[in-house]
N, C-alpha and C positions, 0 to 999 in steps of 0.2 A: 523584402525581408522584414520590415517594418512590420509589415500587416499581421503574416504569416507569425511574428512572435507578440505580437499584442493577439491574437487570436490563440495563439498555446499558450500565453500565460489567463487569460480568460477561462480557458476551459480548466486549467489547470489549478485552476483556482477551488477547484471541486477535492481537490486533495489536502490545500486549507484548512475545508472544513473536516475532511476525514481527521488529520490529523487533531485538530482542537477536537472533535466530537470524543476521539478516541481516549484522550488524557484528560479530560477536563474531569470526568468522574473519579480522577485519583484524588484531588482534594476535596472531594464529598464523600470518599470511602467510608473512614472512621465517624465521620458526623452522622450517615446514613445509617449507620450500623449501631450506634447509640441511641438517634431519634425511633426508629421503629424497634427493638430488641432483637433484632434478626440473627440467628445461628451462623457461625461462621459458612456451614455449607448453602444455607439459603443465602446467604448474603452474598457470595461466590458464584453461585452456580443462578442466581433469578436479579440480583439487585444489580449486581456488578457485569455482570456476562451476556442480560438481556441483549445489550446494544451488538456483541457480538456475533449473537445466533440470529441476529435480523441481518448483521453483514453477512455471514453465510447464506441466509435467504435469497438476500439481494445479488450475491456474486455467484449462484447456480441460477436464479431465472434471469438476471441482467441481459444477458445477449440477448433473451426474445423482444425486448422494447428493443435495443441497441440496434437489432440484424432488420428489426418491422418497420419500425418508427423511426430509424435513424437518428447517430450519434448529438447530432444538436437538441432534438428532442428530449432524448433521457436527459439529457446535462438539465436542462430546464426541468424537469421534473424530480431529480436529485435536489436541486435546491431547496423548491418546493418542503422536500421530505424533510431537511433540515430545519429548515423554520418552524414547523409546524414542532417537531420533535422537539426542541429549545426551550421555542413557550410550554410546550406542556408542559414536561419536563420541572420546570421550573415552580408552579403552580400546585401540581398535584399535593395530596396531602397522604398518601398512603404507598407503600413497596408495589405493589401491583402494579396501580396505575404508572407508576413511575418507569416502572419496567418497560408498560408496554408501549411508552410515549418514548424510552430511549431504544428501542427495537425498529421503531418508524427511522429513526437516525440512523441505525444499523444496516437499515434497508438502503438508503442514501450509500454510504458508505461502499457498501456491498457492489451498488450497480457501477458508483462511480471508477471504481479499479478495472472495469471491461470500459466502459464507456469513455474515460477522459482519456487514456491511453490509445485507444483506438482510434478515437480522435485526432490527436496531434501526429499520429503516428503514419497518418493517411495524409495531413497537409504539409507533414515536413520533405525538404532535400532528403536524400540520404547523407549525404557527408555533414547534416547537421542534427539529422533524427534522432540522434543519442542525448543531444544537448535539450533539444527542444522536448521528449516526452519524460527527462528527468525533472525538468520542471517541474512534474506531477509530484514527483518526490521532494523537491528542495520546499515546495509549500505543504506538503504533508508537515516535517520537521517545523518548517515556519509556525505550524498550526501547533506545531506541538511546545514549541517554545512560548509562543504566547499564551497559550494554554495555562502550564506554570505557571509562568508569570502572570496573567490573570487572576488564576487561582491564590497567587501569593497576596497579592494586593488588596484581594476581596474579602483574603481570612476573616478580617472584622466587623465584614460589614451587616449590620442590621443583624438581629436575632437568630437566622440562619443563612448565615452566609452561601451554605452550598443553593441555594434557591439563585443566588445572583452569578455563583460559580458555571452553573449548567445554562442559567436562561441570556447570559450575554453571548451567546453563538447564533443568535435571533437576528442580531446584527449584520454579521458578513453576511450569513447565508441569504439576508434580504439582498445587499449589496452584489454578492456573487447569481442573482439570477438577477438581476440585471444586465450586468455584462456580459452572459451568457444567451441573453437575446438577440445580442447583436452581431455573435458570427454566424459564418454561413455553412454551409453542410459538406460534408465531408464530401472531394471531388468521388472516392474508389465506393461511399455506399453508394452516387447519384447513377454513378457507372453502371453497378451492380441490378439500381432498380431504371436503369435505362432512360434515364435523364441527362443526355448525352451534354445538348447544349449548357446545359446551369453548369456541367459537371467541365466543361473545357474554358468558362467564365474563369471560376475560381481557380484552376490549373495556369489559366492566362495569368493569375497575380501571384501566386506559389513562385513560379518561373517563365519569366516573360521570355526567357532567351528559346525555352525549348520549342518544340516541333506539339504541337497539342494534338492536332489530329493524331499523331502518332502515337504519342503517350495514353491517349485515350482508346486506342487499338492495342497497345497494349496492354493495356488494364483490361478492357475487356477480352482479348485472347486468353488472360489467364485466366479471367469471370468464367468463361467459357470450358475451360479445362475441370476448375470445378464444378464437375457436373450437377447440375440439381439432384437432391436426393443422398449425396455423398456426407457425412458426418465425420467425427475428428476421430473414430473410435475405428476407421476402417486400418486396415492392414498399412495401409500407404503413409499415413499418419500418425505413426506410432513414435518413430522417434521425437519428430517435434512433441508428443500427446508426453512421453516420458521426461522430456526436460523440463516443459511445465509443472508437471508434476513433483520431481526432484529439484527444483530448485526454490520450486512456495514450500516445500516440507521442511527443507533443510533452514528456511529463512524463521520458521516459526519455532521449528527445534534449536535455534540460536537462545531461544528463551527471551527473543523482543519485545512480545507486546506483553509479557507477565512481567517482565521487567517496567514497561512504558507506566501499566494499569497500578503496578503497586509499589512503584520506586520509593516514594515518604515512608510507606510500612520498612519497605527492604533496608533504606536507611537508618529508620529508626530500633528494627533489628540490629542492626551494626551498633549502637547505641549512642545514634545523635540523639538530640532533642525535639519536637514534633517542631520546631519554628525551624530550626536549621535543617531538618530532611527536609523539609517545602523549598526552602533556598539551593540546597543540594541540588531538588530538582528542575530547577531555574538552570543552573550549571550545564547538569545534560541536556537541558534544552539546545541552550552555546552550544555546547560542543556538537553537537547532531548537525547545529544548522553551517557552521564553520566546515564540517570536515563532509557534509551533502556539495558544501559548495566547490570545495575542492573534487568531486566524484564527479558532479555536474561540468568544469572544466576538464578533467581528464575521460573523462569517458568517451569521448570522438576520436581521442587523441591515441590513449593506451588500447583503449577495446575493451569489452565488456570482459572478456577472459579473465585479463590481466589486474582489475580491480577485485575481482572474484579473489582471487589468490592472495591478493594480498589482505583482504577482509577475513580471508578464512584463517592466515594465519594469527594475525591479529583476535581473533576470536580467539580460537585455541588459547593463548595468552593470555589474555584481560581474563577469560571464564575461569581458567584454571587459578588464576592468583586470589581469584574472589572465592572460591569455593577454599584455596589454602586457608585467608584470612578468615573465612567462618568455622575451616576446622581445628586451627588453631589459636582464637580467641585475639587475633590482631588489633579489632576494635576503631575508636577513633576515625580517623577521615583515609584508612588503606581499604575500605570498600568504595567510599566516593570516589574515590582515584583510579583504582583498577576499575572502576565500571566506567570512570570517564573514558576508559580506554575502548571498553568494552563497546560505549557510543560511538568513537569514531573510528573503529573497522566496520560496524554496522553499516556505518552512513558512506562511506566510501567502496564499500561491498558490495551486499546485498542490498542496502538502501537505492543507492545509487542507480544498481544495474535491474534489478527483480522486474520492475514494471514495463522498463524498457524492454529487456528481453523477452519477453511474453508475450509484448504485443508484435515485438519481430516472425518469429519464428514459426506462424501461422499463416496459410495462404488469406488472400482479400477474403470470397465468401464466406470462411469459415472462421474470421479473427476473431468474432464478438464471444463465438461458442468455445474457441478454444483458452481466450483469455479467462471465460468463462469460467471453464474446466479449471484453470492452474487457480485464478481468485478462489474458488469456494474452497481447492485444497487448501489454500493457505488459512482462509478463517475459520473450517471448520475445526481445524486445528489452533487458531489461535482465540475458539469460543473453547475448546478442552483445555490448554495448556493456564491461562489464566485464570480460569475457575476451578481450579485444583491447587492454587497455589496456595489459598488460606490453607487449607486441609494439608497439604502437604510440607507447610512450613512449621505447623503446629505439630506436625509424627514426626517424620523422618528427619526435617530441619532443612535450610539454608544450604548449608555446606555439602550435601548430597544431591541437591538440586541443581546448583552449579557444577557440582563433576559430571553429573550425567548429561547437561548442555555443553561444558566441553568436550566430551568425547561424541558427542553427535556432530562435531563443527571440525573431529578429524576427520568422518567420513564426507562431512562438506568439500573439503580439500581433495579426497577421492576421486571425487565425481569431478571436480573442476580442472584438474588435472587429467585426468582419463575418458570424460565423456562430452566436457560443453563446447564446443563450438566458438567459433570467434565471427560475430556478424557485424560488425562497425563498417559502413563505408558501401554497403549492401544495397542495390533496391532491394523493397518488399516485394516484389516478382521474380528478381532475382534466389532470394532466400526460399522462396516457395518454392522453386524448382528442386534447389540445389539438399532441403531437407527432405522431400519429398524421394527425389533420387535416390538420396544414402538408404532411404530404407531396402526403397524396390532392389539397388544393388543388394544388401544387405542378405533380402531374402533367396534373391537369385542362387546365393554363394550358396546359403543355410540349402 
């Protein structure tokens, strides 16, 4: 067990970086936007959002490196994209260039949410897969805390501090492709590309007690059911194709990453000071990583379901008090508050469960594409939902931005009540039968 979790926090380490990559550009926002003149919508939609429409990039083509090249591979090449994206990033002297050096990170980003889940997702037990591929998530948050706090510390430094803000992620993402060299490859892609032997090695240290030829018969029986030439869009794979789908929609209509990308502005809308929204944002860091860590212990335990519900209600609450306090002029630290709330349903919710269940709920051949499928949902929407937020807080305001996130997060409740599934405790052979089934019943009935 040793190996098997120093190798998912290795891989997982790729979330790290997502997470630092994703927030560190909140304390270069306003300096960014000063130093070059740029228009709230350019500055939104090209300065700020770049990084995001490269993660959409990366999270629609990811699976073809992921499914060709195999899960160890992209992780290596994610880092790559990281570093490179850092230094540039940090260097450049104009919005363009800047843009298109944090879009290379976005591509990082993008691949890594198919590729590191897939990952851990293939070496874990089942009755520990919940713990081991949140992982990805509890160093998202991690990244996202140090971020902040990075961010805070750096405020002063040298003439332009956001140069030191963006270019200190040069660091892990060196450190993180090293660690990354040293695991070995997923036992279900060696299966898939008929590298039997390598593939019942590593099976051997996953679980020394089991039967390996068997497990390796069955992985490949189900390799074999997905027939070549079958895609995630067929008939058969519709309902797992819809929870993907409905549950990256619902996580980005939560208003998370608008929230992650512009928390200093949103607080200093509430009318802190620009030093104490920076510390503000320190705060949600804690509390993201506190209340992942408790999602990350409950999630094997409750079930993915059972966190869902309770995120969702949790949402409902925090969004709707934030959007009172902006429509009635509350002020002071009742936004920092309610939105700390807002962080830890997130992170015990959706945070917790999103990556996990996405990389369940798709058979082996076809994980990389289907995780595929739910990432690009969720970024393409959280490259729209973030670059509309200057623009939309400058019209309509704040406080109609947040009602319209909480009433998105009662039909969250909806769906998780009336449509998801409870997969804790599962094999991934197991769960491919069993979602695949419901549809074929499904259609029988229809």
């Amino acid at each position: 067990m040793n190996k098997i979790l120093t190798w998912s926090i290795s891989a997982a380490l790729a979330g790290f970086l997502f997470g630092f990559d994703t927030v560190v550009i909140s304390g270069a926002d306003k300096q960014l936007q000063a130093l070059w003149g740029t228009s709230d919508a350019f500055h939104g939609s090209v300065v700020m959002a770049m990084a995001l429409w490269g993660t959409v990039v990366g999270a629609i083509f990811g699976g073809i490196p992921t499914n060709k090249f195999g899960r160890k591979n992209t992780l290596m090449v994610i880092g790559f994209l990281y570093f490179i994206s850092a230094l540039g990033s940090a260097l450049v002297d104009d919005p363009i260039s800047f843009a298109i050096f944090r879009f290379l990170g976005g591509l990082g980003v993008g691949a890594s949410t198919i590729a590191a889940p897939a990952y851990v997702s293939e070496i874990a037990p089942a009755d520990k897969r919940g713990k081991l591929v949140s992982l990805y998530q509890f160093n998202i948050v991690l990244g996202i805390l140090i971020a902040f706090l990075s961010n805070y510390l750096l405020r002063s430094t040298g003439d332009e501090p956001w140069r030191w803000m963006v270019g200190v992620e040069a660091i892990p993402a060196f450190i993180y492709c090293i660690f990354v060299f040293f695991i070995p490859r997923s036992p279900r892609w060696l299966v898939s590309k008929g590298k039997m032997a390598e593939a019942k090695q590593v099976l051997e240290i996953i679980d020394p007690g089991i039967d390996v030829s068997t497990k390796v018969a069955e992985i490949k029986h189900q390799d074999d059911i997905e027939k070549t030439g079958e895609n995630i869009f067929m008939k058969k794979y519709r309902f797992p194709l819809i929870l993907a789908f409905l549950i990256a929609f619902f996580n980005q209509l939560s208003g998370i990453n608008a929230f992650l990308y512009y928390a200093p502005r949103i607080f200093e809308s509430a009318g802190l000071g620009e030093s104490t929204a920076l510390l503000s944002s320190i705060g949600i860091g804690v509390i993201n990583l506190i209340f992942t860590l408790l999602g990350v212990f409950l999630i094997d335990r409750l079930g993915r379901k059972q966190l869902m519900l309770y995120g969702s209600v949790g949402y409902i609450i925090s969004l709707s008090l934030v959007a009172a306090a902006f429509f009635l002029n509350w002020g002071g630290l009742w936004v920092p508050i309610f939105l700390f709330l807002f962080i830890a349903s997130h992170a015990i919710g959706q945070g917790a469960v999103i990556w996990v269940f996405i990389s369940e709920i798709f058979p082996n051949r076809l994980r990389a594409s289907g995780q595929a499928f739910g990432s690009s949902t969720h970024w393409v929407l959280a490259a729209i939902i973030p670059s509309s937020i200057p623009f939309l807080f400058s019209t309509i305001g704040p406080a109609y931005v947040f009602a319209f996130f909480a009433f998105m997060m009662v039909l969250q409740l909806l769906f998780v009540i009336f449509m998801m599934p409870e997969t804790k405790g599962k094999s991934l052979e197991q769960l491919a039968e069993e979602l695949s089934l419901k549809e074929q019943v499904s259609t029988s009935i229809n």
